[in-house]
N, C-alpha and C positions, 0 to 999 in steps of 0.2 A: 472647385472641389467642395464638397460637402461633406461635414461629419458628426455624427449625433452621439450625444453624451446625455448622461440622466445620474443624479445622486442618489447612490443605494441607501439600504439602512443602516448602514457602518460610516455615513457620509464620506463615501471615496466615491471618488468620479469613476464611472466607465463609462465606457465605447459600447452604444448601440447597431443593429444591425436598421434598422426600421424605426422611421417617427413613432415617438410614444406622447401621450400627452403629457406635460411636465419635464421634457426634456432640453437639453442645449444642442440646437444646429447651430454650426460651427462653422461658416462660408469664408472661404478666399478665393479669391479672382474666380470666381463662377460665373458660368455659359447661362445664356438666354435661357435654354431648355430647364436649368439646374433653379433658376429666379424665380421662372412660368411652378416648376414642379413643388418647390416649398410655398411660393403663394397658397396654391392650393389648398396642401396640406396644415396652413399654419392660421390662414385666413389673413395676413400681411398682405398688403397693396404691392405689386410688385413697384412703384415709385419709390418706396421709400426703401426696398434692400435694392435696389439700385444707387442710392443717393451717396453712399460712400464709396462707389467706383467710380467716382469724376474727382482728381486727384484733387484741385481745385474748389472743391467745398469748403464750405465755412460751418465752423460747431454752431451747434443748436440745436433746439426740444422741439419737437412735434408730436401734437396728440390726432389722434382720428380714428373716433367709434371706436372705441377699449381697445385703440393700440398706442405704445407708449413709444416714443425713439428717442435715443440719447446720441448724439452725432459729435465726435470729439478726433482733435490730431493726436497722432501718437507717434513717437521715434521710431526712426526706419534706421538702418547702419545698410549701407552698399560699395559694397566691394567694386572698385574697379581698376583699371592697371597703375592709376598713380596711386592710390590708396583706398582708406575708406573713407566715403561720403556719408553724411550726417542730413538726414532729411527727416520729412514728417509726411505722414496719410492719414487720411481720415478714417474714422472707422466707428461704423453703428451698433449701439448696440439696443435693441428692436424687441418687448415683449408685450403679449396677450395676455389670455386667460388659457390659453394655449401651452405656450414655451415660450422662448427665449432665441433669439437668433444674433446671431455676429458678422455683421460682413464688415471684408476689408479687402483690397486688392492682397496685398501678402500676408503670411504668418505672423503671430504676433506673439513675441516673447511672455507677456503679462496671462495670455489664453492658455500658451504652454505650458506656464507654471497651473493653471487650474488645471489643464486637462495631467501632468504628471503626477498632481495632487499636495504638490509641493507649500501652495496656498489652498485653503480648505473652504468652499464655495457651496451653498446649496441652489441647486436647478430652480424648487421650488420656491427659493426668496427671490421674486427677479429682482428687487430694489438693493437688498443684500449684494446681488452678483455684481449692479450696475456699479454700486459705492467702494466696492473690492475692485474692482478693475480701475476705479478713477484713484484710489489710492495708489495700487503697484504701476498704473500711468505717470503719475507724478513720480515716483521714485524712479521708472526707468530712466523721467528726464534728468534727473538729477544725478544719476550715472551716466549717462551720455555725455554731461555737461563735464564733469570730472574725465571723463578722457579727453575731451575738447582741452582743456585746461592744460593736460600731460602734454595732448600731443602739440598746442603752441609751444610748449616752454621745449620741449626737445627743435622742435623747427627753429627756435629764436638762437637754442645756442649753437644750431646749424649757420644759423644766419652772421651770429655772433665771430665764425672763424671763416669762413666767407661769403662775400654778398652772390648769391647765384636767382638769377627766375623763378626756378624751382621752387626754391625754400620760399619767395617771394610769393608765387601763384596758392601754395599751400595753406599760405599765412591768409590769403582775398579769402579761399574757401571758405577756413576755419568762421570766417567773421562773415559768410554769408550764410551759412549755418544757425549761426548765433543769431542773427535777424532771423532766419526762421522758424528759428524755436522761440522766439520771444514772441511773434507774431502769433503764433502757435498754441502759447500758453498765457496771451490773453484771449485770444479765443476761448478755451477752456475755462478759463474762471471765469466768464461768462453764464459758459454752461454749468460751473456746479451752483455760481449762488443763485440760479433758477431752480435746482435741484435741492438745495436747502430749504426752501419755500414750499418744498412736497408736505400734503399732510402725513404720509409715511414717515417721513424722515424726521419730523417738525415733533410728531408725537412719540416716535419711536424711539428709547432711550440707548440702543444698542447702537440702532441705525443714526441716530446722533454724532455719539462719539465716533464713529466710521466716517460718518462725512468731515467733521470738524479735524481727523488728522489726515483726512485728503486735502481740504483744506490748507492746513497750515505745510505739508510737504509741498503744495502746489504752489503758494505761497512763498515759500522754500526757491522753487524752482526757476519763478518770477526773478527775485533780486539778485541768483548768483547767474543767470542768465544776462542781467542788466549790469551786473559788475562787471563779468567776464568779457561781455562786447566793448566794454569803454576803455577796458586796459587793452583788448586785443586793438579797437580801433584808435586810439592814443598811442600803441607801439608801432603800427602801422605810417602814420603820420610821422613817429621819431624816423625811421628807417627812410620814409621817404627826405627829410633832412639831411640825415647822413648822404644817403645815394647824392643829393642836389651838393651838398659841401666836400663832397669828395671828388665832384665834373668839375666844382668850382676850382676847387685846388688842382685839378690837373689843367684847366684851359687857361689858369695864371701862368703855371710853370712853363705850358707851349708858347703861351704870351713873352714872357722873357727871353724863352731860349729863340722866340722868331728874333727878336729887337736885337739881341747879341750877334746873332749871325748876321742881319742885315748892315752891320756892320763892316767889319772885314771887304761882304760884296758888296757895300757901296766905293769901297777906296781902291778897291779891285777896278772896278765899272768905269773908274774915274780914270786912272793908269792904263786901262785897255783903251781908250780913245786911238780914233787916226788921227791926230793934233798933236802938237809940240808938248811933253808933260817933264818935269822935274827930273835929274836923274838921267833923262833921255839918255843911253847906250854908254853908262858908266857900269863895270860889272858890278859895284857895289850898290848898284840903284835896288837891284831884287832884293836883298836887305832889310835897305834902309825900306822901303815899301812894307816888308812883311812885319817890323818893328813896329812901324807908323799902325800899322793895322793890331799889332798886339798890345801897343799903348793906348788904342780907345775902344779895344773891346773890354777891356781890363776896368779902363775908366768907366766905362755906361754901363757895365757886370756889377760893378761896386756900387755903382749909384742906383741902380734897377732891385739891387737887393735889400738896399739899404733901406728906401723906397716903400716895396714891399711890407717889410717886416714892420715899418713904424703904422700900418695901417691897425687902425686900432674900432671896435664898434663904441659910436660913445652912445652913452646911456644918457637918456631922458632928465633936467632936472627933474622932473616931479614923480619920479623912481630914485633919484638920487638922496632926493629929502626925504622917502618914506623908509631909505632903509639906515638913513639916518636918524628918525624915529624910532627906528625900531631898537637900533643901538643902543641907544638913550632910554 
């Protein structure tokens, strides 16, 4: 889909019918025919508004013959039956002496706010446009990040009343997310501190301060990105702990209750013989047998628990003297 925008003299965005010079095409997930037809009109190489429909691009600048490209990921949210997924696409943003063009496989929140007018953009600065979209980029991750955040702490106290796969597979997501966006937004600051290095930017006092708080939100975006993965993959590790000391506590418990039973059916096993046994066809023999067998289950119950409970983890001396130092 294709859609052209141009800043009037009120600087509000509208919707064009026809390329105008100085205007913003606006592309997502567009056809061969739609690439072929804006090359044209734009004088862009069709390579490079193709470059951000291979989801798998990496951010980067390229120049070639007074055309500029700025190639950056940006957060995607997708809806799907277990919930929403947290990803990243790429997406160009491509001008002349021409306009200004946008490609990206889907719509993008940051564009919708210039095209509703909500952030105030002119066509005619494309370095302006470019610097204004790497700032509302940064910030969208930063709100991404902050639901990522919510929506672990709601799964953990899911997880907290009980342990199910679900809440399990949600918590893997969340924290492959988090590697993506971190991957994501080193790629990015790649591409702005090459974008700091513009002589526009470099001399421009406006366009200055625009990159330096893109900058520092992307920045921003960098270390709670890196905080939030190492709590989410450190509670992930605890959880799998618990899971391992809670199989462990139940295959002791089986462990004991075999040993107890085997009991009884060994003294059973012993009295079922075809051979002469104890007791032989006195009616008080059933009894005395079933006593015999309740007097050593009794006994190896008490000793098996006893047993158990003295099992203690001992600690390292050279852990024991440091928190004996520590005391001290």
């Amino acid at each position: 889909m294709i859609k052209y925008f141009k800043t009037d003299e009120q600087k509000k965005m509208r919707r064009l019918e026809a390329f105008e010079e100085g205007c913003w095409i606006d592309m997502f997930n567009p056809t061969d025919d739609e690439i072929e037809d804006t090359s044209l009109v734009s004088g862009i190489p069709e390579e490079m508004l193709k470059a951000a429909l291979d989801e798998e691009e990496t951010a980067r600048i390229e120049r070639d013959e007074g055309v500029f490209m700025c190639l950056m990921d940006t957060p995607t949210i997708t809806d799907t039956d277990d919930g929403d997924t947290y990803e990243t696409i790429p997406l160009a943003l491509i001008y002349n002496e021409k306009c200004i063009v946008t490609v990206s496989l889907r719509g993008n929140p940051v564009l919708a706010d210039f095209i509703s007018n909500r952030v105030g953009v002119d066509t005619a600065k494309s370095v302006y446009f470019i610097l204004t979209f790497m700032l509302g980029n940064a910030k969208r991750f930063l709100s991404n990040l902050r639901q990522i955040d919510k929506k672990s702490l709601r799964v953990q106290a899911e997880l907290h009343r009980s342990m199910k796969n679900k809440e399990l597979i949600q918590m893997l997501e969340l924290e492959n997310s988090l590697v993506y966006f971190s991957t994501s937004l080193s790629s990015n600051m790649s591409v702005y501190h090459k974008m700091g290095k513009l002589p526009l930017v470099t001399e421009n006092e406006e366009y200055g301060d625009l990159y330096e708080d893109a900058l520092i939100e992307t920045r921003q975006a960098v270390e709670m990105c890196n905080i939030y993965r190492d709590i989410l993959s450190g509670t992930m590790d605890a959880y799998a702990s618990v899971i391992s000391n809670n199989l462990n506590v139940v295959m002791k418990l089986l462990a004991v209750i075999t040993l107890i039973i085997s009991i009884p059916t060994l003294v059973a096993s012993l009295w079922g013989m075809n051979v002469g046994v104890p007791f032989e066809g006195k009616l008080w023999g059933f009894g005395v047998v079933i006593g015999i067998c309740v007097v050593l289950t009794a006994i190896c119950s008490f000793i098996l628990i006893r047993a158990t409970n003295s099992i203690k983890i001992k600690t390292p001396r050279h852990l024991k003297h440091r928190r004996r130092r520590g005391r001290d």
